[in-house]
C-alpha positions in Angstrom: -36.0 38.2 20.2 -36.9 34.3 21.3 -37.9 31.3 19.4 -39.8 28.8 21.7 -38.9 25.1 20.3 -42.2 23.9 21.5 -45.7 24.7 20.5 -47.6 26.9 23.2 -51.5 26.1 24.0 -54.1 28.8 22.9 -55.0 31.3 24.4 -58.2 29.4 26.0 -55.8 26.5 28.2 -55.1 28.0 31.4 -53.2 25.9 33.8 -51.1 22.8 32.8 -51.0 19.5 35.2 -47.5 18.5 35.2 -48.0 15.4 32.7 -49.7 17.4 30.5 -46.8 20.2 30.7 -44.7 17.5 29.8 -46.0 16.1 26.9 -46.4 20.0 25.4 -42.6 20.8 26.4 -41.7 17.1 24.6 -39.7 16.5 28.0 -39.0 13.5 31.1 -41.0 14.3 34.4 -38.0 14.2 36.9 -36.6 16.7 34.5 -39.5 19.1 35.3 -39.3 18.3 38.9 -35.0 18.9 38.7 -35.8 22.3 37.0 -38.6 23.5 39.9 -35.9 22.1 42.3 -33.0 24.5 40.9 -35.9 27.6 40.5 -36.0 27.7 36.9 -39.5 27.0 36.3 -42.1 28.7 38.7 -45.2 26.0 39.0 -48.1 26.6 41.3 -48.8 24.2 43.6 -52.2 23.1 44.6 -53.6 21.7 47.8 -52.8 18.1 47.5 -49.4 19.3 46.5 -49.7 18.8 42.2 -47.7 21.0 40.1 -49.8 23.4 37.8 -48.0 25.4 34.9 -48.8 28.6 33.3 -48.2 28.9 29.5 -45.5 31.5 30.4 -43.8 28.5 31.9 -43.5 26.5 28.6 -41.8 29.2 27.0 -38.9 29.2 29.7 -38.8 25.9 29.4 -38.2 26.0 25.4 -35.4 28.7 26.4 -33.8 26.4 29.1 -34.0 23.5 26.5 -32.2 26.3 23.6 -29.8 27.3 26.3 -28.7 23.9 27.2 -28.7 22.8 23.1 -27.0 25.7 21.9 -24.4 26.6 24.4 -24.2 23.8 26.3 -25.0 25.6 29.7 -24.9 23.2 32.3 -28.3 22.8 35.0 -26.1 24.2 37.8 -25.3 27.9 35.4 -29.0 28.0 34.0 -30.1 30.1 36.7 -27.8 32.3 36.2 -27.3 32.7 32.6 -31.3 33.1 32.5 -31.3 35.9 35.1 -27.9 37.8 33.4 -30.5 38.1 29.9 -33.4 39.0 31.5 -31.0 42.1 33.0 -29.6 42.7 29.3 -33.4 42.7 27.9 -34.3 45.1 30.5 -31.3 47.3 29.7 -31.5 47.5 26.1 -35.5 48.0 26.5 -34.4 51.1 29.2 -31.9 52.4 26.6 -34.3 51.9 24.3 -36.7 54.3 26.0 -33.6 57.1 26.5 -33.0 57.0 23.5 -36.4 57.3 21.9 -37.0 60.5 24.3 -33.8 62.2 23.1 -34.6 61.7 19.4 -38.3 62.6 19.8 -40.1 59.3 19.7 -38.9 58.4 16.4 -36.2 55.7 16.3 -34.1 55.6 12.3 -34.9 51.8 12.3 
């Protein structure tokens, strides 16, 4: 389960300019630019070269900004402590699914 830190636009906002993403997220520009840099967040890019965010992006922002709060992960290890949970979600949702099959759809919790 994740708890984003920030408040996410409705559903109506599509794409974010990057000083707009920045104000939402509550964070520096060159910080945005040092995560796109590293991979972390995914921005489009339009033809003049501007960054445009999708509100999926503010969430993995809130979780880089929770990572580096509450564990103290470093920019260099965020890449890879983001892609080793996004493997253990998808395992427990696979086991999940096995297991829901072999007790017939019902789960005891």
């Amino acid at each position: 389960m994740t708890y984003p830190l920030t408040r996410t636009p409705g559903p109506m906002i599509g794409r974010l300019s990057l000083a707009r993403f920045c104000q939402i997220g509550g964070v520096h520009p060159e910080m945005v630019q040092r995560l796109v840099a590293l991979g972390i967040l995914d921005p489009e890019r339009d033809a003049a070269g501007n960054l445009w965010f999708g509100r999926d992006q503010l969430l993995a922002l809130a979780r880089v900004q929770r990572l580096r709060a509450g564990l103290g992960v470093n920019y260099a290890a965020l890449g890879l402590v983001i892609d080793l949970l996004d493997r253990v979600a998808a395992l427990e949702r696979e086991l999940r699914v096995t297991t829901s099959r072999r007790t017939g759809g019902t789960s005891w919790t």
